[in-house]
C-alpha positions as CSV (number, residue, x, y, z in Angstrom):
1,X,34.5,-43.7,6.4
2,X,37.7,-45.9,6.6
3,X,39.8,-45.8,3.5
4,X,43.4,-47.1,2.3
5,X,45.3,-43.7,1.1
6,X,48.4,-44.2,-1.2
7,X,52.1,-43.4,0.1
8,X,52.8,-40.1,-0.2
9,X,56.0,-40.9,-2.6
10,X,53.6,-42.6,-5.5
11,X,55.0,-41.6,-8.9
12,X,52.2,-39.4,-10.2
13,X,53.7,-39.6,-13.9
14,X,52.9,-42.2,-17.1
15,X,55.5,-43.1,-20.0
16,X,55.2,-41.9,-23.4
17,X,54.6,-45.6,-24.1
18,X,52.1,-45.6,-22.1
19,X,50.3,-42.9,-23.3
20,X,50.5,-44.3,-26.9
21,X,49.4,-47.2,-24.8
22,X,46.1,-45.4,-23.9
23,X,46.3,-43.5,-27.5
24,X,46.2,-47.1,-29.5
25,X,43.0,-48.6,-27.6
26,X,41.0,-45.4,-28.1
27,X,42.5,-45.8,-31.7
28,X,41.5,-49.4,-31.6
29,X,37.7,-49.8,-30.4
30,X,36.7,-46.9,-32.3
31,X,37.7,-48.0,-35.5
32,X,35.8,-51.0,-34.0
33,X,32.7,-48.9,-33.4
34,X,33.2,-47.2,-36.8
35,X,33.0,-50.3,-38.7
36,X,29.6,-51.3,-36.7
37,X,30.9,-54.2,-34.9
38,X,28.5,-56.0,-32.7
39,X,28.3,-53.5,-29.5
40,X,28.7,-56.2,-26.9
41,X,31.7,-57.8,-28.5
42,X,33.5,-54.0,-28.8
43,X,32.7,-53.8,-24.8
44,X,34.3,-57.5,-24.0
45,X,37.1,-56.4,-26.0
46,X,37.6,-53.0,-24.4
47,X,37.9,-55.4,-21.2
48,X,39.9,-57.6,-22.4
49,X,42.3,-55.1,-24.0
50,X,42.3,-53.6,-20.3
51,X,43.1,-56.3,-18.8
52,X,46.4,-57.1,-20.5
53,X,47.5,-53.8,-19.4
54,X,47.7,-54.6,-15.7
55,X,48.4,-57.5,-14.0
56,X,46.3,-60.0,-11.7
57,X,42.7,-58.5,-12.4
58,X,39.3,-58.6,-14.4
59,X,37.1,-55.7,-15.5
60,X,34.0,-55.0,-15.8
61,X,31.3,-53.0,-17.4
62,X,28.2,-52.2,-15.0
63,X,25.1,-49.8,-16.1
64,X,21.5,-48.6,-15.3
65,X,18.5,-51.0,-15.4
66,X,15.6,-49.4,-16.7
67,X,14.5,-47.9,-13.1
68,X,18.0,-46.4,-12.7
69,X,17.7,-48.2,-9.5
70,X,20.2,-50.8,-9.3
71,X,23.4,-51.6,-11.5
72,X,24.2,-54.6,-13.7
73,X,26.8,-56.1,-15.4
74,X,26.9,-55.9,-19.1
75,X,30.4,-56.9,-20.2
76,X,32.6,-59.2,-18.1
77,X,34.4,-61.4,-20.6
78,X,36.7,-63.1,-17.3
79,X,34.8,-62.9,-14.5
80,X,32.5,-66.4,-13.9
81,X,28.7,-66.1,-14.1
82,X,28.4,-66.9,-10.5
83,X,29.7,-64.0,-9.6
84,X,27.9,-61.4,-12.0
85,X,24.8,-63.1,-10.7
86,X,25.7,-61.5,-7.3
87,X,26.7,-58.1,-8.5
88,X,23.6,-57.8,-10.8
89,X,21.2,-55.6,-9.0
90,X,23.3,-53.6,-6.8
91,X,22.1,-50.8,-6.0
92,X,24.6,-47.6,-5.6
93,X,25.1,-45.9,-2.5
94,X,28.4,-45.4,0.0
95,X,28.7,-49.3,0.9
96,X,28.0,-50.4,-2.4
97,X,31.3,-51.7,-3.4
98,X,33.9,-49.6,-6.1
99,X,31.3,-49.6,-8.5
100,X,28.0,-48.8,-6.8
101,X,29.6,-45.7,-4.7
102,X,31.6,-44.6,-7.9
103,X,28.1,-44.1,-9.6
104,X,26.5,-43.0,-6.6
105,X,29.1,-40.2,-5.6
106,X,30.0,-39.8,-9.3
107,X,33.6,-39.8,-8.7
108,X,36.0,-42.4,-9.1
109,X,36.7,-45.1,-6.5
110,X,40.0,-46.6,-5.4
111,X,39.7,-49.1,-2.8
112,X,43.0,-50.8,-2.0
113,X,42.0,-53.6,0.3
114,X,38.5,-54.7,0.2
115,X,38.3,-56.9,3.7
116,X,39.4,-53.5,5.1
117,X,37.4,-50.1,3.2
118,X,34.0,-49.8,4.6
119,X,33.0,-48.7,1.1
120,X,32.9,-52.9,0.7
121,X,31.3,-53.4,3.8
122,X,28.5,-55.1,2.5
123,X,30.4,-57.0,-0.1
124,X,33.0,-58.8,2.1
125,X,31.4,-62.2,1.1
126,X,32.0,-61.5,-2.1
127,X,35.6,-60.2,-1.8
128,X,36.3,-63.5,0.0
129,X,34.4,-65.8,-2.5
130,X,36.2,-64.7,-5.6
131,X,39.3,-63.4,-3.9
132,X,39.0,-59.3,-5.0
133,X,41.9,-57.5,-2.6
134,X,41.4,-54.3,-4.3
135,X,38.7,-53.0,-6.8
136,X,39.2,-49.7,-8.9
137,X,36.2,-48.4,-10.7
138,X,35.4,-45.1,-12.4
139,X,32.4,-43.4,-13.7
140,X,30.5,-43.9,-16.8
141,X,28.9,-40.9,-17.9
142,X,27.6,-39.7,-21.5
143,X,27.6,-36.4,-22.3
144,X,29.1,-35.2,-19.1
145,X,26.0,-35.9,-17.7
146,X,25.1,-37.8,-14.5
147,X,26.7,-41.7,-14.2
148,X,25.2,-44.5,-16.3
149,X,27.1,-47.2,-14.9
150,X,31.2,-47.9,-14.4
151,X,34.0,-49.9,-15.6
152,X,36.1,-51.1,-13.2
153,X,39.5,-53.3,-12.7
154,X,39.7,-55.6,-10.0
155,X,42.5,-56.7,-8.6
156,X,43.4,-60.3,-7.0
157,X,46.0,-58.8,-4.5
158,X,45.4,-55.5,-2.3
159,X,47.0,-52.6,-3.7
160,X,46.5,-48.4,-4.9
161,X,46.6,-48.2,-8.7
162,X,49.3,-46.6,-10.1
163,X,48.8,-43.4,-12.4
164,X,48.8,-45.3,-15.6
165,X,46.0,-47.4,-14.4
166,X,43.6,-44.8,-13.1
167,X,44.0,-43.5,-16.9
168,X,43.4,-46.8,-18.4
169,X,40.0,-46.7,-16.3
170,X,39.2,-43.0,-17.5
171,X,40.0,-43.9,-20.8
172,X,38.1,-46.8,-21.0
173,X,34.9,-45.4,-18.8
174,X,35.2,-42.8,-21.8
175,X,35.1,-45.2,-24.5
176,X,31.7,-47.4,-22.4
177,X,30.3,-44.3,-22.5
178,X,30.4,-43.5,-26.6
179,X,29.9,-47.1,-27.3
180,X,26.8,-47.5,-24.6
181,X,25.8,-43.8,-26.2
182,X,26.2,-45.5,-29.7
183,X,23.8,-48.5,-28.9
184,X,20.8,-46.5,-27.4
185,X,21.0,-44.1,-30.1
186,X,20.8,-47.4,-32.9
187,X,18.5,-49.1,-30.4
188,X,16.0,-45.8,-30.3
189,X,16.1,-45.6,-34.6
190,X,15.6,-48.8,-34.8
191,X,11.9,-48.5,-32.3
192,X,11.4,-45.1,-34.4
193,X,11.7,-47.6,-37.5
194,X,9.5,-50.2,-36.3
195,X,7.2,-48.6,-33.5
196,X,4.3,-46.7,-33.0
197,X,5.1,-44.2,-31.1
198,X,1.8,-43.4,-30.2
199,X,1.1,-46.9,-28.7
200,X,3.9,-48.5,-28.5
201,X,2.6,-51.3,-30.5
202,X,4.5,-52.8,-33.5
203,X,4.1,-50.7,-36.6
204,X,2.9,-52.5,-40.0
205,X,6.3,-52.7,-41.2
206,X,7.5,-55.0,-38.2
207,X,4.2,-57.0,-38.0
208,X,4.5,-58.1,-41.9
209,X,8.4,-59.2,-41.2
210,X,7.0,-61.0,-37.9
211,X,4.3,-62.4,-40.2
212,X,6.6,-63.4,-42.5
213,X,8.7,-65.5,-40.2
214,X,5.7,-66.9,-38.6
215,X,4.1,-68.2,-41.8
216,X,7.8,-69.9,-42.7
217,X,7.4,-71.5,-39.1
218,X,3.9,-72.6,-39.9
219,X,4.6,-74.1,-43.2
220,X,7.6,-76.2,-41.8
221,X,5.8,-77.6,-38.9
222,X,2.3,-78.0,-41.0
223,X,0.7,-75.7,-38.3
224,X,-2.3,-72.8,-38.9
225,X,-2.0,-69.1,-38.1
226,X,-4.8,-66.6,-38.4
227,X,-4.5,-63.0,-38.9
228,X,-7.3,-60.4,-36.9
229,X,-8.0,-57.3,-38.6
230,X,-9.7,-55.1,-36.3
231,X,-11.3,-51.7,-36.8
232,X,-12.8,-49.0,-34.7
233,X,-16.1,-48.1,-35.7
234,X,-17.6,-44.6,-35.9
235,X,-13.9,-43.2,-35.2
236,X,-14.2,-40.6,-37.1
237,X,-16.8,-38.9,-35.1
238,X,-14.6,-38.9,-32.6
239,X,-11.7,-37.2,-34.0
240,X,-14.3,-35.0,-36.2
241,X,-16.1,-33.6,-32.7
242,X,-13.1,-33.5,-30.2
243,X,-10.6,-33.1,-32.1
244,X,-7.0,-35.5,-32.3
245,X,-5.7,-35.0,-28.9
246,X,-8.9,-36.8,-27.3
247,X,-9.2,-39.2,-30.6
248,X,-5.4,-40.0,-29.6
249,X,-6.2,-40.7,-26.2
250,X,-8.9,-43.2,-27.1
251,X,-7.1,-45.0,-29.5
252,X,-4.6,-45.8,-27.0
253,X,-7.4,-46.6,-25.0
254,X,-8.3,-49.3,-27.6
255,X,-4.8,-50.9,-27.5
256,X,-4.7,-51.3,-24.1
257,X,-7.6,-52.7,-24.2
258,X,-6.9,-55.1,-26.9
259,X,-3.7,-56.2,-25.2
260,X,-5.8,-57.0,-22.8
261,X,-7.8,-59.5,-24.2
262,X,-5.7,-61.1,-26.6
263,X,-3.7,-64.5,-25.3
264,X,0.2,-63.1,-24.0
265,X,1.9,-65.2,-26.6
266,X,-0.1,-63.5,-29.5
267,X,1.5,-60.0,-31.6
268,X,-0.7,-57.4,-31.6
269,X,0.1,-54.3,-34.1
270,X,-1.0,-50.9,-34.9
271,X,-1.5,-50.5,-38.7
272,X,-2.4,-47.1,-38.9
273,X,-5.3,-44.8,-38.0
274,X,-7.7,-46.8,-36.3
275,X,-6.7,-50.2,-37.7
276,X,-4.8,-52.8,-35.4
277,X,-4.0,-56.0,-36.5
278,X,-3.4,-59.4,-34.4
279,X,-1.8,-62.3,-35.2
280,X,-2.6,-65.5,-33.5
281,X,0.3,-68.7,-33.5
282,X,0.2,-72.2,-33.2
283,X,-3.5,-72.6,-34.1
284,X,-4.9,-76.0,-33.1
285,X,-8.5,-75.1,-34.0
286,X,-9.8,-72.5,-35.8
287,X,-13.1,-72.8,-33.9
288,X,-11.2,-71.4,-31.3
289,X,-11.2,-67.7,-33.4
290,X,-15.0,-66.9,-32.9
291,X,-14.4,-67.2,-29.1
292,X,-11.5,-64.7,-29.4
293,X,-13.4,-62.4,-31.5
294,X,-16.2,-62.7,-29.4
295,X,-14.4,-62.0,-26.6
296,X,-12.8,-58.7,-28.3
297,X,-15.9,-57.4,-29.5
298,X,-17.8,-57.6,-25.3
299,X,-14.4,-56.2,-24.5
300,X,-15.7,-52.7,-25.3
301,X,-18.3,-50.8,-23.8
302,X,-21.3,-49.6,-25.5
303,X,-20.8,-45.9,-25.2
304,X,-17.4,-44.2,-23.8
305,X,-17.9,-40.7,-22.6
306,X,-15.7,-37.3,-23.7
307,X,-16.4,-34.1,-22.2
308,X,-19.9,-35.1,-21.5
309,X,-20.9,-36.5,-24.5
310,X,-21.9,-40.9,-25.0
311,X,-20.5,-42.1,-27.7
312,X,-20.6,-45.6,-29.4
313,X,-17.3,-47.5,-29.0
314,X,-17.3,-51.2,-30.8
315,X,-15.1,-52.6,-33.3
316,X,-15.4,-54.8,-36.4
317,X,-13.2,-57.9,-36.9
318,X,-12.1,-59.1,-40.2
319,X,-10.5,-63.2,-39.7
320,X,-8.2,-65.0,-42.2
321,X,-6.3,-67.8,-41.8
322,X,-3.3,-69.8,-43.1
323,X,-3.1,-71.5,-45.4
324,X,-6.8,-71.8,-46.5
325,X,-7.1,-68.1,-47.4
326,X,-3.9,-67.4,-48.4
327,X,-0.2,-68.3,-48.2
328,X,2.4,-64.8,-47.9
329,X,1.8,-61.9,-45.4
330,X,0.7,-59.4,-48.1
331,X,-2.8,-61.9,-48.9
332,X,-3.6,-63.0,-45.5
333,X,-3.8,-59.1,-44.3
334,X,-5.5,-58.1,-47.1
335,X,-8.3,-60.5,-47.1
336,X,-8.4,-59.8,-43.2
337,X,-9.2,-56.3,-44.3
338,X,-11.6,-57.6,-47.0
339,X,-13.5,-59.5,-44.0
340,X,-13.3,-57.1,-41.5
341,X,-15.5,-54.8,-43.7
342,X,-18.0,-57.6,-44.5
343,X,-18.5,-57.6,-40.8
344,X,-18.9,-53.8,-40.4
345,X,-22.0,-54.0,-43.2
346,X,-23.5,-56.8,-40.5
347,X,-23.6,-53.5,-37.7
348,X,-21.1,-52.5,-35.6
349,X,-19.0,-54.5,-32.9
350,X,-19.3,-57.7,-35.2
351,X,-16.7,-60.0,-36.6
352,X,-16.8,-62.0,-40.2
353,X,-14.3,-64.8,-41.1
354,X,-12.6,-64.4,-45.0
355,X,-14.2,-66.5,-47.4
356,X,-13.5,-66.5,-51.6
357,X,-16.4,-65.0,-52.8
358,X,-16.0,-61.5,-50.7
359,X,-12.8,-61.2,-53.2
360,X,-14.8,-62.2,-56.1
361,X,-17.5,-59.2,-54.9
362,X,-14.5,-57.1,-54.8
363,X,-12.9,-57.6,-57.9
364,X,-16.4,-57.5,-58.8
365,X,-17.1,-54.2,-57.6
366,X,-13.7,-52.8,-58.6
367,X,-13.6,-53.7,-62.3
368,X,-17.6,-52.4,-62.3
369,X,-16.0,-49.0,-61.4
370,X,-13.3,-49.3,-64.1
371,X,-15.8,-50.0,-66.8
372,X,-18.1,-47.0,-65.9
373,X,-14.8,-44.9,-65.9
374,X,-14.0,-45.9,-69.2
375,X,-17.6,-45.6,-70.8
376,X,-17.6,-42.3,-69.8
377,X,-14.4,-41.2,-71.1
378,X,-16.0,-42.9,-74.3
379,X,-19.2,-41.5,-74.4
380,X,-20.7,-44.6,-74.7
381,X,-23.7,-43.7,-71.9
382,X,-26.8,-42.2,-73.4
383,X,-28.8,-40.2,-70.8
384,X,-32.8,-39.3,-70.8
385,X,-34.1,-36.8,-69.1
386,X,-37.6,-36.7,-67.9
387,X,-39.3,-33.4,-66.7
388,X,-41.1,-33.3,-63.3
389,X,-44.4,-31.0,-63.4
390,X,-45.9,-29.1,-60.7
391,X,-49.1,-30.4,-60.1
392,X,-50.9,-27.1,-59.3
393,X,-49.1,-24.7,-61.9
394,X,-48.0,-26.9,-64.1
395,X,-44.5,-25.7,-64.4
396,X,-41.5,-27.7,-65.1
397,X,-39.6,-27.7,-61.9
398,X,-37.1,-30.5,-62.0
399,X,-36.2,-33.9,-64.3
């Protein structure tokens, strides 16, 4: 490999003003960090702040996609969106440019002239289109661990940086690193908060604040929205019988499958237990609804085999809608739940749309239970026994 080395007389020593230097932007960005400023802006500031410390360049923050296959660029406050559009997706290896063989050879990278290393070999183009002569770029890692990315300083003339600068990159690959660490760890509590973990699906908290919003959408643009309540019938045989491993593996089963079916715009939850809920925007007609509960009901199979035994799989499907059957999140789910098991007294796999009198049967039912509570607390039943007779002895033998 063809590399630029530094003259042997380079001054391998930094000021005491420019180790306060260093001293005041670790100072800086943390108290940033530690007052839970926005991540992104703490990163474009930690550029920024770099790049009044040397003269003629840009820097750059680059990290992991998802596939820890190719890099891009998440904080480049001075560098024009043409050219992050080229460096996103670069993929680290020895000719990948400062940045893609710091990551890949986890060390840093000091290219002095970038028409001239053959770690730029196949980024000449882009050395030439936005005038780069020299790139410096040093690892991002978090924990010590293996490279999450880099932070680099590139430079619009060729030239080695001197000692103070390849501190100023370690110093602020250090700082990426806590800040990057910072935002995963918020990012993960905050899925913990509002995911299931089990299917990935949006727990009840998040789907009430989504449903929320979207009934505030709906009322401003005089729109409809309907909320799905969906149940698994029979589940608990399934748990009962196998156990909560398999009855874990078919209920992810059932939100796959649900996903499946629904339309991709519409949010589809996990309540609890067996329970998912959808919700379905921008409804033009709500005739439209028995086709989509129709359609999720065939979705299943009629039996669904563990360890060698058939059973059942079908769900029921309670349907209300906004604003006929109610008008905040809390109503519209529960008289989707109210529906959903009208339908399951209809059999299984059936769906049942919300209508007032299944609450008045409800409330009904609920304040019959309250009374019978209470006369019995106050004595106010009266109970007659009648004896039952064996026929062929004669002997009482029940009443």
């Amino acid at each position: 490999m063809k590399t630029d080395l530094p003259p042997k007389d380079k001054d391998t020593i930094i000021s005491r003003e420019q180790s306060n230097a260093l001293l005041k932007i670790q100072r800086d960005i943390l108290a940033q960090l530690a007052l839970g400023n926005e991540h992104q802006s703490i990163l474009d500031a930690l550029c920024k702040t770099a790049e009044s410390m040397v003269d003629n360049a840009v820097a750059s923050i680059m990290v992991f996609d998802k596939t820890r296959s190719c890099l891009n660029v998440i904080a480049a406050p001075s560098i024009p969106p043409s050219a992050i559009t080229q460096l996103n997706g670069l993929a680290p290896g020895p000719q990948a440019g400062s940045c893609g063989t710091s990551v890949f050879c986890n060390e840093a990278q000091y290219v002095f002239n970038t028409l001239r290393d053959d770690r730029w070999k196949n980024l000449k183009q882009f050395a030439v289109d936005f005038n780069i002569g020299a790139c410096w770029s040093n690892p991002i890692r978090i924990n010590d661990h293996d490279p999450i990315g880099s932070f680099a300083l590139s430079s619009f003339e060729p030239g080695q940086p001197s000692e103070f600068c390849k501190r100023l990159l370690e110093t602020c690959a250090y700082i990426a690193g806590i800040v990057i660490k910072r935002q995963q760890d918020e990012d993960q509590l905050w899925k913990l908060a509002h995911y299931d973990p089990l299917t990935d699906l949006p727990n009840r908290s998040f789907f009430l604040h989504h449903l929320e919003h979207a009934i505030q959408i709906a009322a401003r643009t005089r729109q409809k929205l309907a909320v799905l309540f969906l149940d698994m019938d029979k589940f608990k045989d399934i748990n009962d019988t196998q156990g909560h491993i398999e009855g874990d593996r078919v209920l992810k089963y059932i939100a796959d499958n649900i996903r499946a079916n629904i339309r991709g715009g519409d949010t589809l939850a996990r309540l609890g237990g067996d329970e998912f809920v959808v919700l379905i925007e921008n409804l033009i007609d709500t005739q439209q609804l028995s086709a989509i509960c129709e359609k999720l009901c065939d979705s299943f199979p009629a039996k669904l085999s563990i360890n060698n035994i058939d059973y059942p799989l079908s769900i029921s499907v309670g349907v209300s809608v906004y604003p006929e059957h109610g008008k905040t999140a809390e109503i519209l789910l529960r008289n989707a739940d109210t529906a959903m098991y009208e339908a399951k007294k209809q059999g299984p796999g059936r769906y049942h749309f919300y209508h007032d009198t299944l609450t008045e049967s409800v409330t009904e039912r609920l304040q019959l239970t309250a009374d019978m509570r209470l006369s019995l607390e106050q004595e106010h039943f009266l109970i007659h026994y009648q004896p039952q007779y064996c026929c062929k002895n004669g002997h009482i033998v029940g009443a």
